[in-house]
C-alpha positions in Angstrom: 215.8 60.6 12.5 218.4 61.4 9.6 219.9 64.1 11.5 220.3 62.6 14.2 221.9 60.1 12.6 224.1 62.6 10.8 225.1 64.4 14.4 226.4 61.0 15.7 228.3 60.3 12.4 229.7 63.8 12.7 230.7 63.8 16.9 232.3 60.0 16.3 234.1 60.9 13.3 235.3 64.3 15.2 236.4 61.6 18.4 238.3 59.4 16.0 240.6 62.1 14.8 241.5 63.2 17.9 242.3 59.5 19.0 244.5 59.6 15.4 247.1 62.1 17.4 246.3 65.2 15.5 246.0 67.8 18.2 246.8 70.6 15.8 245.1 72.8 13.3 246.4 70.3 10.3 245.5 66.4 10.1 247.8 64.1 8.9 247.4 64.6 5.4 249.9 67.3 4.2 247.3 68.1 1.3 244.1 69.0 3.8 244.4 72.0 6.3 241.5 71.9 9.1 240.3 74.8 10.0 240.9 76.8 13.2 237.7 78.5 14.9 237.1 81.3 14.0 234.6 84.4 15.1 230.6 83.6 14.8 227.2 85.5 14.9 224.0 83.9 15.9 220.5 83.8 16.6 218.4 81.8 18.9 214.6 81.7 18.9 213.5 79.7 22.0 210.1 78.6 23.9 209.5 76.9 27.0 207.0 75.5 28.9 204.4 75.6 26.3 202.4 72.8 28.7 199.7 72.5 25.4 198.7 75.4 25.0 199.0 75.7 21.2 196.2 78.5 20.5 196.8 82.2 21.4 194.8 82.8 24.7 192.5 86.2 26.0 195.1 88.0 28.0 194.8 91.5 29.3 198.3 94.2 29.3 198.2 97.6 29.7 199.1 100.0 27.0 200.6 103.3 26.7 198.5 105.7 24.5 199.4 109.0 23.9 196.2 110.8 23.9 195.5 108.8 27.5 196.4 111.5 30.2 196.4 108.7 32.6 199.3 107.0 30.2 198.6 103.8 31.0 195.1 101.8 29.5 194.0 98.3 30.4 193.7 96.4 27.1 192.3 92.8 26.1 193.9 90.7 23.3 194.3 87.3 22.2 198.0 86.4 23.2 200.9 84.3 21.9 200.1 80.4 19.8 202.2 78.6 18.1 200.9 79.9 14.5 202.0 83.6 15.7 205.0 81.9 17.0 205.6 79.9 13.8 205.0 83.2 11.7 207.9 85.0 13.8 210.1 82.3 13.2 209.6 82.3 9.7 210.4 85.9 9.6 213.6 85.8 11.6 215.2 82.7 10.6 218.1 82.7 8.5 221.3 80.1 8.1 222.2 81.3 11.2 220.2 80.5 13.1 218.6 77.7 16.2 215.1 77.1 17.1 214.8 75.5 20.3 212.5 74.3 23.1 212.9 73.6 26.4 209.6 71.3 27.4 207.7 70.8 28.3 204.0 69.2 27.8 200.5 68.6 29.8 198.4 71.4 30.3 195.0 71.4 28.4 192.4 69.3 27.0 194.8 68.7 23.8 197.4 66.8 25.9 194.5 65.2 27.8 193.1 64.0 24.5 196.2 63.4 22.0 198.8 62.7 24.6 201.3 65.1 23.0 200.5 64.0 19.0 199.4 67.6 18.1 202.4 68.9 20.2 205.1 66.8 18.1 203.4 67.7 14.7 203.6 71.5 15.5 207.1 71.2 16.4 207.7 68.8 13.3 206.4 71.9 10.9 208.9 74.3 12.9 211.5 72.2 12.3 213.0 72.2 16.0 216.9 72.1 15.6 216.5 70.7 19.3 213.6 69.7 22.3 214.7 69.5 25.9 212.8 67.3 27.6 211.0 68.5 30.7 209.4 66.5 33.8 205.6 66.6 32.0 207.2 64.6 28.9 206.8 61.0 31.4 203.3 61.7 32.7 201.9 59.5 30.2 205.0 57.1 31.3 207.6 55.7 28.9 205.8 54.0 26.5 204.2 56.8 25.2 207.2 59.0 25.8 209.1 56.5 22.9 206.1 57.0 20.8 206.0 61.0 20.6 209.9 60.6 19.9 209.6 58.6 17.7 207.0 60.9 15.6 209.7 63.6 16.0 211.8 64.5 13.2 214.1 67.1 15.5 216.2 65.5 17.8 215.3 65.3 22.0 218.2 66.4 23.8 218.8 65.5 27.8 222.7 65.1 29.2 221.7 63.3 31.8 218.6 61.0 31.5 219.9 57.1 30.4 216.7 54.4 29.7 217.9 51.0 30.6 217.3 47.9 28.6 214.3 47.8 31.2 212.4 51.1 29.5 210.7 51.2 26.6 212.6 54.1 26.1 216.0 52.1 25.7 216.0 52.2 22.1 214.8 56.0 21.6 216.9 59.1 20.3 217.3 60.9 23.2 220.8 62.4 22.7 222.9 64.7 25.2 223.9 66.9 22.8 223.5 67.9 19.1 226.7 69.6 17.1 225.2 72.2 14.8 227.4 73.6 11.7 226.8 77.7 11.5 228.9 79.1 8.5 231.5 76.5 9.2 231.4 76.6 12.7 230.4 74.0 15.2 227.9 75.1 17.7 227.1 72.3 21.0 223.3 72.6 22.6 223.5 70.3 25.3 220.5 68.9 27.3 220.3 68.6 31.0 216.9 68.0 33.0 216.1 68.5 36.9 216.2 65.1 38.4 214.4 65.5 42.0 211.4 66.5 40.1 211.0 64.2 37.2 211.2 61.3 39.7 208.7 62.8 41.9 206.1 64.3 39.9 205.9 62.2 36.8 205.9 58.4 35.7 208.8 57.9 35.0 210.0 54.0 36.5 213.3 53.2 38.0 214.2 51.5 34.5 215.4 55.3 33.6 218.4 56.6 35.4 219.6 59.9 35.9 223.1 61.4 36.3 223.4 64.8 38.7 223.0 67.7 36.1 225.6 69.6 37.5 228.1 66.6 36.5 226.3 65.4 34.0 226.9 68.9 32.0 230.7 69.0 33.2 231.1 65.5 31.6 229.7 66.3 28.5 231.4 69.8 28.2 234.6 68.4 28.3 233.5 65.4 25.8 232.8 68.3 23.6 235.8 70.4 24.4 237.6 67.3 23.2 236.0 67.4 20.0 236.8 70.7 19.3 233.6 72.3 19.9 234.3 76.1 22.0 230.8 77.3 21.6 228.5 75.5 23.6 224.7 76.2 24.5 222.9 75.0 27.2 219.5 73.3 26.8 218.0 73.5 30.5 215.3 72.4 31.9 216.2 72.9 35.4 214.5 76.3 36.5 216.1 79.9 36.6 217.4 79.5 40.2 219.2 76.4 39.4 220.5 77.6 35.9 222.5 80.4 38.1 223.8 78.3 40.9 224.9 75.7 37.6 226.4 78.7 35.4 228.2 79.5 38.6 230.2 76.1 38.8 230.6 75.0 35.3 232.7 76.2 33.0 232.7 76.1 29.0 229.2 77.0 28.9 228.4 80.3 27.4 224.7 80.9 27.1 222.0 79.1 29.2 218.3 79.0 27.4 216.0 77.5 30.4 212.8 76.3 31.3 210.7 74.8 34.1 209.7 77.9 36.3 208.1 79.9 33.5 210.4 83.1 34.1 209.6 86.2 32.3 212.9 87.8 31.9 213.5 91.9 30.5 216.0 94.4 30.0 214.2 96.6 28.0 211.6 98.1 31.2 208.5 97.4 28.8 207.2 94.2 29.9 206.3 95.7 33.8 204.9 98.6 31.9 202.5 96.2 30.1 201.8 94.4 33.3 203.9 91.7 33.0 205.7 90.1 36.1 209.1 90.4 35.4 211.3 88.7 37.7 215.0 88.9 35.9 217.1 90.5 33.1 217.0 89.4 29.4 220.1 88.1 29.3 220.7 87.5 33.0 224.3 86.9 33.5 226.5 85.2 36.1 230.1 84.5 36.2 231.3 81.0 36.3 234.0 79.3 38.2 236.7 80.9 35.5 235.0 84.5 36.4 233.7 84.8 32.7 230.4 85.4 32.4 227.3 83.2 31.4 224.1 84.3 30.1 220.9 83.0 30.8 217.6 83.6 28.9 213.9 82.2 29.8 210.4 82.9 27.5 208.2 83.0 30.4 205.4 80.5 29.5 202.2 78.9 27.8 203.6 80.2 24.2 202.8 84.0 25.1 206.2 84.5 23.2 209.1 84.0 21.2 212.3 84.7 23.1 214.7 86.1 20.7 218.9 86.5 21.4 221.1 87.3 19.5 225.1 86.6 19.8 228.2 86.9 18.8 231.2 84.8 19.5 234.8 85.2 18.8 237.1 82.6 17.4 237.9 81.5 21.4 234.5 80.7 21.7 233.9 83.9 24.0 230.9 86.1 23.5 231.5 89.4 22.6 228.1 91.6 21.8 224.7 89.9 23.3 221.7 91.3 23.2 217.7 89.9 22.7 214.4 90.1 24.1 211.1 88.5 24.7 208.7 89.4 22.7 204.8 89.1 22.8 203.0 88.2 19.7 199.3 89.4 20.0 196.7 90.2 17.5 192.8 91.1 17.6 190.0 90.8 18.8 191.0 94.0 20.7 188.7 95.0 23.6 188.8 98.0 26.4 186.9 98.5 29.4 183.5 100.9 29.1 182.4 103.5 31.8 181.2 100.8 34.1 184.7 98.3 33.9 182.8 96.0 31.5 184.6 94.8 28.5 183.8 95.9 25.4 184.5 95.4 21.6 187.2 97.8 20.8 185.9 100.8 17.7 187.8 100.7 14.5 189.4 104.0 16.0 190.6 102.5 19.0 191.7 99.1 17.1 193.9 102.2 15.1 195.1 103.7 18.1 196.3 100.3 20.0 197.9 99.3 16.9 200.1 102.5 16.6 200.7 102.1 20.6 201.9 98.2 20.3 204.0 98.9 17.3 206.3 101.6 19.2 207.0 98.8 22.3 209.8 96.7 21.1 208.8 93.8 23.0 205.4 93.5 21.8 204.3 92.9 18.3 201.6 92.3 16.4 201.4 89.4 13.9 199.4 87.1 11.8 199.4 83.4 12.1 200.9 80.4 10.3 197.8 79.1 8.0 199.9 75.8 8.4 200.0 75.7 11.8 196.4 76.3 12.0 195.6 73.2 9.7 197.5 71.4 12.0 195.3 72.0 14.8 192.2 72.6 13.6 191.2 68.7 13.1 192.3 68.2 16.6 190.6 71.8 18.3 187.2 70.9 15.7 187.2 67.1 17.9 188.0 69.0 21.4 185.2 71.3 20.6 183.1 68.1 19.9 184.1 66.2 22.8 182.9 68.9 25.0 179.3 67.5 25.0 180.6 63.8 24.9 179.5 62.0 28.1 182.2 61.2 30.3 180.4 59.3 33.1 177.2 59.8 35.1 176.3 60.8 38.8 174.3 58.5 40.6 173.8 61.2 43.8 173.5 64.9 43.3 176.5 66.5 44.6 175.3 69.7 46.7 178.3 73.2 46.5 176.8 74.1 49.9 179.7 76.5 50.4 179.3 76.5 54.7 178.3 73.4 56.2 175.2 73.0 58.7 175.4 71.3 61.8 175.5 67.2 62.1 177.2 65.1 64.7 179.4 62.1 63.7 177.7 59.6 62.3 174.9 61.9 60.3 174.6 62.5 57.3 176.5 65.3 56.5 176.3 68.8 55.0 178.4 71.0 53.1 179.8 70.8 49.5 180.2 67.4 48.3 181.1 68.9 45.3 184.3 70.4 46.2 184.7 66.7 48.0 184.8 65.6 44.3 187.0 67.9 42.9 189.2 67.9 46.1 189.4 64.0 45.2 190.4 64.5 41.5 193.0 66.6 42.4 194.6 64.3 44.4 194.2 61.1 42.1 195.7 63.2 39.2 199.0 64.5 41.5 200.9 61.3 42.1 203.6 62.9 44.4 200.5 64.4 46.6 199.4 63.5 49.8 196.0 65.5 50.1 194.4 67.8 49.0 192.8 71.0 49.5 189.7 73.3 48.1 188.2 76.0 48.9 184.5 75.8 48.6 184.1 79.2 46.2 186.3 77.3 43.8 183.5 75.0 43.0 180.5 76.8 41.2 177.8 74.3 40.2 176.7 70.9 41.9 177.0 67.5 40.4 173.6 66.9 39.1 172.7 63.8 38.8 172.8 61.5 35.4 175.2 62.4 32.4 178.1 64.5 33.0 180.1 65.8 30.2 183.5 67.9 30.2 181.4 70.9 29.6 179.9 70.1 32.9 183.6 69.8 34.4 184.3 73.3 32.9 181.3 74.2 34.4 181.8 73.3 38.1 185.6 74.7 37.5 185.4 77.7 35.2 188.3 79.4 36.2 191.9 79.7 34.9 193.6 78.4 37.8 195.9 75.2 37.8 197.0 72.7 40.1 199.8 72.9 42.6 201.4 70.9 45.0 203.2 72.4 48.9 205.2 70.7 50.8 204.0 71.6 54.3 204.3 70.2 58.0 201.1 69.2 59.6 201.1 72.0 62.1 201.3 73.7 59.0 198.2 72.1 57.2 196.4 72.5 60.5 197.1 76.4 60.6 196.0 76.7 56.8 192.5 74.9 57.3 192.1 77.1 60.1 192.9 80.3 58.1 190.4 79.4 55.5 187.7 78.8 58.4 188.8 82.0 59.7 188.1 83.8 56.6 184.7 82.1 55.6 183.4 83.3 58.7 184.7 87.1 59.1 183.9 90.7 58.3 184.5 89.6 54.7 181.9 87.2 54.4 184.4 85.1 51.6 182.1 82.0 52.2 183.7 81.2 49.2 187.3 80.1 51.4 185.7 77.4 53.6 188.3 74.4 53.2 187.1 71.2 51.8 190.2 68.3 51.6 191.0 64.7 50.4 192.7 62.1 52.2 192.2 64.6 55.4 189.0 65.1 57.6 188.5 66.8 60.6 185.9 68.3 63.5 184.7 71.8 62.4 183.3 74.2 65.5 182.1 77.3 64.0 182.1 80.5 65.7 185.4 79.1 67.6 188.4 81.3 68.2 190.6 82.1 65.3 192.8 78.4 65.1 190.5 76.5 67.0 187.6 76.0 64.6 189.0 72.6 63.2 190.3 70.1 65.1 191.0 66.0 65.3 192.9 66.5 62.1 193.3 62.7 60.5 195.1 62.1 57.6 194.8 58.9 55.5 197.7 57.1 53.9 197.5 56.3 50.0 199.4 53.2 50.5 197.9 51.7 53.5 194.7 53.3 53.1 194.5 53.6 57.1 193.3 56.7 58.9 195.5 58.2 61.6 196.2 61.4 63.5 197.8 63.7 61.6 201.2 64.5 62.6 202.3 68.0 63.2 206.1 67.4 63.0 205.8 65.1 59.4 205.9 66.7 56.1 203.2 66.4 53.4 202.8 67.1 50.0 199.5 68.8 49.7 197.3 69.5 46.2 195.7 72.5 46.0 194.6 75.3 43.2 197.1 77.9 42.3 194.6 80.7 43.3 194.7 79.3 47.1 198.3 78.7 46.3 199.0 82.7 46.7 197.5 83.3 49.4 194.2 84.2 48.5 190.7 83.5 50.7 192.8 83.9 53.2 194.9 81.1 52.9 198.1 82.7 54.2 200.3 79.7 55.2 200.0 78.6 51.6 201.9 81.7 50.9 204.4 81.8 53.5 205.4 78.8 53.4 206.2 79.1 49.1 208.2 82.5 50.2 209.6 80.7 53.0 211.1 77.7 51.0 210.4 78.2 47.0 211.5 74.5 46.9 208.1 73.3 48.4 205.9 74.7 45.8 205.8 73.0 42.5 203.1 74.1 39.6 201.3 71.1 37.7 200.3 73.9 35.0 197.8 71.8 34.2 194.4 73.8 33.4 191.4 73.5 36.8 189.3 71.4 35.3 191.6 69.0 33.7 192.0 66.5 36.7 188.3 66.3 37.0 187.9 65.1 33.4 190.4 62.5 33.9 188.8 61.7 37.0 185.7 60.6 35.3 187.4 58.9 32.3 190.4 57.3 34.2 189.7 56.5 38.0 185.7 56.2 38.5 184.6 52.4 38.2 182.5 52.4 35.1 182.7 56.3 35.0 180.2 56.4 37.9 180.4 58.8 40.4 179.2 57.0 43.4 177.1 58.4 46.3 179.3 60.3 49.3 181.1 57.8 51.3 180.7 60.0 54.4 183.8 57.8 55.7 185.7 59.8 53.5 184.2 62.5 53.7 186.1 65.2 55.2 184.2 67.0 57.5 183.2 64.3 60.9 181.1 66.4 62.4 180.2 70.0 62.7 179.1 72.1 65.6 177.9 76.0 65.7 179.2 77.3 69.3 176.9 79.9 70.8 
């Protein structure tokens, strides 16, 4: 942690001449002048919310060919990693510039395996000039939180996070701020992390406190102010919607890079073009309390990309010329789609003709990877890759995906899809801040056979690319939204695929019944007191579900609404479907058995076909 070390020698050597009395541009030796501030360019290459994923992923974009008359063709690739990233970075970096991250970790089976080792040796080779930390950095709790920092040789930055003597983090280098020297220049990044959420969805114990960001950055702007320091970025990890409501009451900060709610910001009008949800401009800018403006820049998410700004300050510490992008770093295998919408290897002609297309979008690029980066991982991907056939547990009862349930009265044994009983269950255990959970059958595509189960039989059952989400919902709510996915199992659609399956609820099921009247005795159990009771309509509960369900999808509307409604409720794990299940079998099961259904758990009481 040398320069970490340095930075604190630097900021207290700063504070003791300004406690000496020198308050003007000479100090008190008539021999030394000290330099005034003067005018600055810089460049900042900045991720976020990588969440594990270190390889490039299969992505589809659209791209514009010229000899396509309908100007638009759907394209897949192999997206973002940190060796393209590392290769970009390379390429751009100069004395003048800063490499940072906003968090955060969790995602994938390499968290789930290393617990953020591969993560910190990745950033080590980058050579971060500074890491945010983000809500996922406690999941494994504090002790291991000290650990990865203490692998790091960049420094961890967060304003507003203090470990007491109580934490194992006490002792660690997590600083607010680091004081970086561009051509003579000091340049602040300051840290600041969203509070509510940390506490709430991660493992982090009352032994850490937390400051409010929005004073916690007004403290330490001024602490900087006082040090001289006129050109200040902030390090965020509070989300894009909190980054402008913060630019708008703070002053002294000048550029914002964020993190937390994976935005995928654009000025350029390409990144819609290539299918991308854009939801802001690249910079976005708001005016603080002083009416000056602030700029804010995100790099959507999962390492798809390498946000790139550029900026140029005056000697006041005022930026005068911004400009940047996020850019997309792809590179082959290249496939299109055949006469029938199949995907097919792209020709050595069309490899050419996608080529010349990327290369004329300026915020998509093609590039080669880091070797480097790749030897980093590839002990760690090689033992993934392994571990997928490496027994995690066994079954002792097959587990039926019986998407709609026959008829049984209480007291029966039941039917339906025991399976998505399982994975409904890992959800939950995995979420700390939920309540219950939901699934929707079709989410589930194999049984639970019985013996040995292996994580490639997780990623069979759960195949899909969703993740895990949590809603904060009323009962009536959760009532209406097990009803809608009733609704939909049984209508002109025929989505069997949405019948809703739950953890830590259970309820009467009357199929054929008017639409919201098919499920009904809603109970709810308590993971504290472990006691069943009626659901209340009026209380509010955090409820698990998959992020596919999450939109609105097999006709789970309320999900939906209620996320549009109040954007606060909804909270993304990002962590990859199948995850929980694996650490369901390895963490929570008794000797990694999966026991037979308890049908007192179970979530469906009865179920009755009306005539």
């Amino acid at each position: 942690m040398k320069f970490v070390k340095n930075i604190l020698f630097f900021s207290v050597t700063a504070s003791l001449l300004l406690l000496s009395g020198c308050n003007d541009d000479h100090d008190s030796s008539p021999d030394k002048v000290v330099e005034s501030p003067k005018a600055v360019d810089i460049t900042i290459l900045h991720t976020n919310d990588h969440h594990s994923y270190l390889e490039g992923q299969t992505y589809d974009l659209k791209i514009d060919h010229d000899d396509n008359v309908e100007g638009l063709e759907d394209i897949r690739l192999n997206l973002g990693g940190f060796s393209r990233i590392a290769s970009a970075i390379a390429e751009y970096r100069n004395s003048n510039t800063l490499v940072l991250n906003s968090g955060e970790l969790n995602g994938t089976l390499y968290f789930s395996l290393y617990k953020g080792e591969v993560d910190i040796k990745v950033f080590n080779y980058l050579d971060l000039d500074a890491y945010q930390l983000g809500n996922h950095e406690f999941d494994e709790g504090e002790t291991r939180l000290a650990e990865l920092i203490e692998m790091a040789n960049f420094p961890f930055v967060s304003g507003n996070v203090h470990p007491t003597s109580a934490s194992p983090l006490f002792n660690s280098k997590i600083e607010p701020y680091v004081i970086k020297e561009i051509n003579g220049e000091k340049i602040a990044v300051l840290g600041v992390l969203k509070v509510e959420k940390t506490r709430e969805s991660s493992l982090v114990t009352s032994a850490v406190e937390f400051t409010d960001e929005i004073e916690s950055v007004k403290t330490h702007v001024a602490d900087l102010t006082a040090q001289g320091v006129n050109k200040i970025i902030l390090l965020s990890h509070l989300g894009y919607d909190f980054d402008q409501v913060l630019a708008a009451q703070v002053t002294g900060v000048d550029v914002i890079v964020g993190g937390d709610t994976h935005n995928a910001l654009d000025s350029t009008g390409e990144l819609a073009q290539l299918g991308v949800n854009v939801t802001g401009e690249y910079p976005s800018i708001i005016n603080n309390a002083d009416n000056e403006p602030v700029y804010i820049v995100q790099a959507w998410e999962y390492a798809k990309g390498l946000g790139r700004l550029n900026i140029s300050f005056d000697a006041d510490g005022k930026v005068t010329k911004i400009d940047g992008n996020l850019e997309l770093l792809v590179g082959q295998p290249y496939q299109v789609k055949d006469g029938s919408g199949g995907w097919i290897d792209a020709t050595a002609q069309k490899i050419t003709e996608i080529s010349t297309a990327i290369n004329k979008v300026t915020s998509i690029r093609e590039i080669e990877g880091d070797i480097a980066v790749n030897d980093i991982i590839q002990p760690y991907k090689k033992s993934l890759e392994e571990y997928q056939n490496v027994e995690l547990g066994t079954v002792t009862q097959t587990m039926p995906f019986t998407r709609i349930p026959t008829d049984f009265t209480a007291g029966e044994q039941p039917s339906g899809s025991y399976a998505a009983q399982v994975v409904a269950d890992a959800f939950l255990t995995y979420l700390p801040k939920a309540d219950v959970s939901i699934q929707n059958a079709g989410g589930v595509r194999s049984e639970f056979t019985s013996g040995v189960f292996t994580a490639a039989d997780a990623y069979t059952i759960l195949p899909f690319s969703n993740t895990v989400v949590t809603i904060d919902m009323t009962g009536a709510e959760i009532i209406k939204v097990l009803n809608e996915g009733l609704t939909y199992a049984q209508g002109i659609s025929a989505s069997t695929g949405s019948f809703p399956y739950s953890s830590h609820l259970r309820y009467d099921v009357f199929l054929g019944a008017p639409v919201q009247q098919g499920i009904t005795n809603v109970e709810v159990k308590d993971r504290v007191t472990k006691e069943w009771s009626d659901i209340d309509p009026n209380a509010t509960y955090s409820v698990a579900t998959n992020s596919f369900t999450a939109k609105g999808k097999d006709g789970y509307l309320t999900f939906a609404a209620v996320r549009e409604s109040n954007p606060a409720a909804f909270e993304e794990s990002d962590v990859v479907y199948a995850v929980p299940l694996i650490e369901f079998f390895r963490e929570e099961l008794e000797n990694n058995v999966l026991p037979s259904l308890n049908t007192e758990e179970y979530c469906l009481k009865s179920v009755t076909t009306l005539l």
